[in-house]
C-alpha positions as CSV (number, residue, x, y, z in Angstrom):
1,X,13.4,-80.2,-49.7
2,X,15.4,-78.4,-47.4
3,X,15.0,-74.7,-46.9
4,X,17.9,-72.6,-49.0
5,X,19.2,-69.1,-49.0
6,X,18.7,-67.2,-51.8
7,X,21.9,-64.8,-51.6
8,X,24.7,-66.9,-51.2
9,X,25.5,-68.8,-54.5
10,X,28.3,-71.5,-54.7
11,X,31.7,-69.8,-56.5
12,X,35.0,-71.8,-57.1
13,X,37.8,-69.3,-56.6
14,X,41.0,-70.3,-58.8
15,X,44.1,-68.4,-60.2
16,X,42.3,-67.9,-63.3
17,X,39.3,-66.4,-62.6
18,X,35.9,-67.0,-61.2
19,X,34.2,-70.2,-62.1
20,X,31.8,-72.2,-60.8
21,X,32.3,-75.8,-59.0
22,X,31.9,-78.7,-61.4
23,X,30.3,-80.5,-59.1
24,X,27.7,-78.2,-58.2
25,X,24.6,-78.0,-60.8
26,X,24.2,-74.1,-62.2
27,X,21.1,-72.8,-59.9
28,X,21.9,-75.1,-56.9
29,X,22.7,-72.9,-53.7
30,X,23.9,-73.8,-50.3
31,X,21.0,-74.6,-48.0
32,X,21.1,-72.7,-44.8
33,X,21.7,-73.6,-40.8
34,X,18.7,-76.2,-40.0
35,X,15.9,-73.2,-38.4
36,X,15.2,-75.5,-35.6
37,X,18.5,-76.7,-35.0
38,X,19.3,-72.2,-34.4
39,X,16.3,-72.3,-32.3
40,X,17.5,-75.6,-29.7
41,X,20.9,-73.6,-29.7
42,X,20.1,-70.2,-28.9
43,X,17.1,-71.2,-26.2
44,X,19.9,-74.0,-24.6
45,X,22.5,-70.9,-24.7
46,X,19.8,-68.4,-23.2
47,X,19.2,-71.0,-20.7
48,X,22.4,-71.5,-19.2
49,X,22.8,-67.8,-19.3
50,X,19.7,-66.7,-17.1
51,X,20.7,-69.9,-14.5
52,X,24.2,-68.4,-14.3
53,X,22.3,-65.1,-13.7
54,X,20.6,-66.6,-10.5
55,X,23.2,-68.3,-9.2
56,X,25.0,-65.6,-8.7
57,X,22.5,-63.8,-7.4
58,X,21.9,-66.6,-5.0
59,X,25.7,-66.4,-4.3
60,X,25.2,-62.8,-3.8
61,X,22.5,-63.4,-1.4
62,X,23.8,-66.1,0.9
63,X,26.6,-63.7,1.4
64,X,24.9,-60.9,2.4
65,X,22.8,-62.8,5.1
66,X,26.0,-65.0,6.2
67,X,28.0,-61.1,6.8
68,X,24.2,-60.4,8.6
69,X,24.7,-63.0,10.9
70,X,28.3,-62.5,11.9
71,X,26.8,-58.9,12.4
72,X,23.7,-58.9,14.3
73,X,24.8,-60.1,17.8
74,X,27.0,-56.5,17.5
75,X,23.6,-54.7,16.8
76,X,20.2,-53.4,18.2
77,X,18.2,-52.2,15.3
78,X,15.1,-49.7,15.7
79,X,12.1,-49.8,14.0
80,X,8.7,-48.3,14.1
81,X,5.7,-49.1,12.0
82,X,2.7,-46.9,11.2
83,X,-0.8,-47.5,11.3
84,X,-1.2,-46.9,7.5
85,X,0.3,-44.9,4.4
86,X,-1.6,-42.2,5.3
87,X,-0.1,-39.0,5.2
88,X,-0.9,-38.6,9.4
89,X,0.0,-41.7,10.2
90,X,3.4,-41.5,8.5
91,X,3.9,-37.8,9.6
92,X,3.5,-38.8,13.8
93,X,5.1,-42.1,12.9
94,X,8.8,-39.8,12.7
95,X,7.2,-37.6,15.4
96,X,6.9,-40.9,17.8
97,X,10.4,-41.8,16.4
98,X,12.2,-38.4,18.0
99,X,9.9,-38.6,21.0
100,X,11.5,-42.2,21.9
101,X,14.7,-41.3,20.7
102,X,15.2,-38.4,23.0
103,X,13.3,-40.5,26.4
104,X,16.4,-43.6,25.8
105,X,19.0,-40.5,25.1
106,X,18.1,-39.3,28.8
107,X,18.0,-42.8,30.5
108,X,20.4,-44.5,28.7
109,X,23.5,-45.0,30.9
110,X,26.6,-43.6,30.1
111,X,28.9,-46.3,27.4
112,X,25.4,-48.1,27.3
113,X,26.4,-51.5,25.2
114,X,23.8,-53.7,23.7
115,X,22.8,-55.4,27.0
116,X,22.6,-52.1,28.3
117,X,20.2,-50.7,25.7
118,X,18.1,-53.9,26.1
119,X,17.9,-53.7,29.8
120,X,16.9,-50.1,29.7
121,X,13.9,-51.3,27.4
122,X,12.4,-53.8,29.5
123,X,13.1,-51.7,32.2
124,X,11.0,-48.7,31.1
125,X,8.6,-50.5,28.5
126,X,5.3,-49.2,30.1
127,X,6.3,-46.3,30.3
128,X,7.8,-45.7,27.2
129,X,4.1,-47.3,26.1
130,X,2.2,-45.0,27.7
131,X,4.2,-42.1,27.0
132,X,3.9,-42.7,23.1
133,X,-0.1,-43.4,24.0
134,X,-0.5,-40.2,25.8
135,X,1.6,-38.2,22.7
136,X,-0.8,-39.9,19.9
137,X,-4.0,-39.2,21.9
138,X,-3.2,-35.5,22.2
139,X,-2.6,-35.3,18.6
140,X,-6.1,-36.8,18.0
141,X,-4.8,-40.7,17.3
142,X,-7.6,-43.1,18.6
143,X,-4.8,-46.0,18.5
144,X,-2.0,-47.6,20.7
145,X,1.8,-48.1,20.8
146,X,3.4,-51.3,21.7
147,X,7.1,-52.2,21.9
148,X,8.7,-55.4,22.0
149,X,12.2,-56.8,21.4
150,X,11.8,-59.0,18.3
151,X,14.1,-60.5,15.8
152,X,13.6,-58.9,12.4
153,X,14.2,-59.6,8.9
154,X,15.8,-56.1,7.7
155,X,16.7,-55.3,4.3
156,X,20.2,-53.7,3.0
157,X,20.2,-50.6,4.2
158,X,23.1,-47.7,3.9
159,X,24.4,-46.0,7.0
160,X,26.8,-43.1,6.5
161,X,29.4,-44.8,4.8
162,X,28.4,-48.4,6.0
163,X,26.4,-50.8,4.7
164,X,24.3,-53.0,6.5
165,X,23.7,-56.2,4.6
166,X,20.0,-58.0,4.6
167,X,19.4,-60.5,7.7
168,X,17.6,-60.9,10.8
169,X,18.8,-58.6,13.4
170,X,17.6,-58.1,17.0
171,X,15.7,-55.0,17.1
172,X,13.1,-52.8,19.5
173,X,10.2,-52.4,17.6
174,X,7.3,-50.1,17.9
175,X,4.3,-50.9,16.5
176,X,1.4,-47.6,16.0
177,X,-2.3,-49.2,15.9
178,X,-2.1,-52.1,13.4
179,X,1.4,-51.1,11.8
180,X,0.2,-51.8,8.4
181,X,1.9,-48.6,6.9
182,X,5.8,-47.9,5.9
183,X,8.4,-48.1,8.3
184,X,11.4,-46.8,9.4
185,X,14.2,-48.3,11.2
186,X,17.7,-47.0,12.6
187,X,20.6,-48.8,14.9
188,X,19.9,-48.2,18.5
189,X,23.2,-49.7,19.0
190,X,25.6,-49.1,18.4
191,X,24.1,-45.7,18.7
192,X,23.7,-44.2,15.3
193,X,20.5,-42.5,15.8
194,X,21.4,-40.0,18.0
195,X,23.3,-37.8,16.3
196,X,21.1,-37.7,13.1
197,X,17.8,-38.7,13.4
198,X,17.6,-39.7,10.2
199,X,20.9,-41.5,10.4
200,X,22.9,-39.9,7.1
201,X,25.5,-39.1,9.8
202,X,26.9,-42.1,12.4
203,X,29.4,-41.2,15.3
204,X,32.6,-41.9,15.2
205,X,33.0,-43.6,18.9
206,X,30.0,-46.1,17.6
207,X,31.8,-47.2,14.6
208,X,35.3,-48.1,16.4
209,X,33.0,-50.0,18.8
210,X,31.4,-51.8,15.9
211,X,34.8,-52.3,14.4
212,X,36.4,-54.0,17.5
213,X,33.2,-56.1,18.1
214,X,32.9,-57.7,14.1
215,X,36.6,-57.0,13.6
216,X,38.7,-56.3,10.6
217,X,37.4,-58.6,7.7
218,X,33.7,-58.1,8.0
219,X,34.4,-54.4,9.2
220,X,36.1,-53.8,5.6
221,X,33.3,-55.8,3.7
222,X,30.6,-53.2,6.0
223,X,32.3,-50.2,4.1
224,X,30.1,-48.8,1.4
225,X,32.5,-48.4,-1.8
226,X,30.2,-49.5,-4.3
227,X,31.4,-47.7,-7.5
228,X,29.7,-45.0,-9.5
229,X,28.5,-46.3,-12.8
230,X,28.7,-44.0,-15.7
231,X,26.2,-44.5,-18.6
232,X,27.3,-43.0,-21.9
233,X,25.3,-43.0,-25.1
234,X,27.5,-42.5,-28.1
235,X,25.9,-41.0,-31.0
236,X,27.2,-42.4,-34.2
237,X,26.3,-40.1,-37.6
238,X,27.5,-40.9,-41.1
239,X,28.2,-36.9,-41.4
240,X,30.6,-37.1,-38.4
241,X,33.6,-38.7,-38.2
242,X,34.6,-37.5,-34.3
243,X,35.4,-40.3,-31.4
244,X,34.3,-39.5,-28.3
């Protein structure tokens, strides 16, 4: 027998009053939707739902990466790894970071492009090594410094009011010991670090030079306007009966 619901009994509405269908024995009520039939439907619907979800997301992704790409030959990112989590390590990780910054500030030529920045490096990289070797060792770091020019995946990461999206992007890259812990990363060029070592503020002269080298489509997609969500939680009481 099929499964029935118990609150909805069969009524035959007519001009003169309530009566019951003819047709329908006294007792008899309407069975309900088939439970597995509900089931298929709502699983299918949930389905398609979460695969729209990713797809969009995949979308979202291939985007970001493709915007990367018309980006990074326009950029030199920075990075530095640390030797651990540790709270030393991390603390002379930023401590290395301003040392190097300040040695590429002094022998970086004037208008220095990308080129520029990447000749400098190869130029100086001993040094620079052994200058960050001699700075750790005084501060009681058994470990090394390397730098190399690499291409790096990066993810999206918020300059002032750009946004860089997620891609591989050429970048100099100093690595402390075995540069298992957190790292930290600026844009060498153009030259966003110097201002702000911790890059919340980016020069004015490097962003018209990033402008005129993606140019005006991707420079308006690099603009960080992503809106501020509001969340509101409206209270509903039966003693009330304000709208908010």
């Amino acid at each position: 027998m099929k499964p029935v619901c118990t609150n909805h009994k069969i009524h035959n509405f007519s001009p003169s009053g309530l009566s019951r269908k003819k047709n329908v024995p006294q007792g008899y009520y309407m069975p309900c939707f088939e439970h597995g039939s509900v089931r298929k439907c709502f699983l299918l619907s949930l389905t398609c739902f979460l695969l729209a979800i990713l797809l969009s997301q995949g979308w979202a992704q291939s985007q970001k990466e493709a915007l990367a790409g018309r980006l990074a030959p326009s950029v030199l990112r920075f990075h530095v790894l640390a030797e651990s989590d540790s709270r030393e390590d991390q603390q002379v990780k930023l401590e290395v970071r301003s040392l190097l910054l300040d040695y590429l500030k002094k022998h970086l030529p004037d208008q220095a492009d990308k080129a520029d920045t990447i000749a400098c490096l190869k130029k100086n990289r001993a040094e620079i090594e052994q200058l960050t070797d001699y700075y750790l060792q005084k501060q009681g770091f058994d470990y090394h410094a390397s730098l190399q020019l690499a291409n790096d995946y990066f993810p999206t990461r918020v300059y002032g009011r750009l946004v860089f999206p997620c891609g591989y992007y050429d970048a100099a890259r100093i690595t402390l010991g075995k540069g298992k812990g957190h790292n930290w990363w600026c844009v060498l060029y153009p030259q966003f670090c110097f201002i702000d070592s911790a890059c919340v503020a980016t020069p004015e002269e490097s962003l018209q030079r990033l402008k005129e080298a993606v140019g005006e489509e991707d420079w308006l997609a690099l603009q960080n306007e992503r809106p501020k969500l509001q969340i509101r939680f409206l209270l509903f009481s039966r003693h009330s009966s304000d709208t908010p």
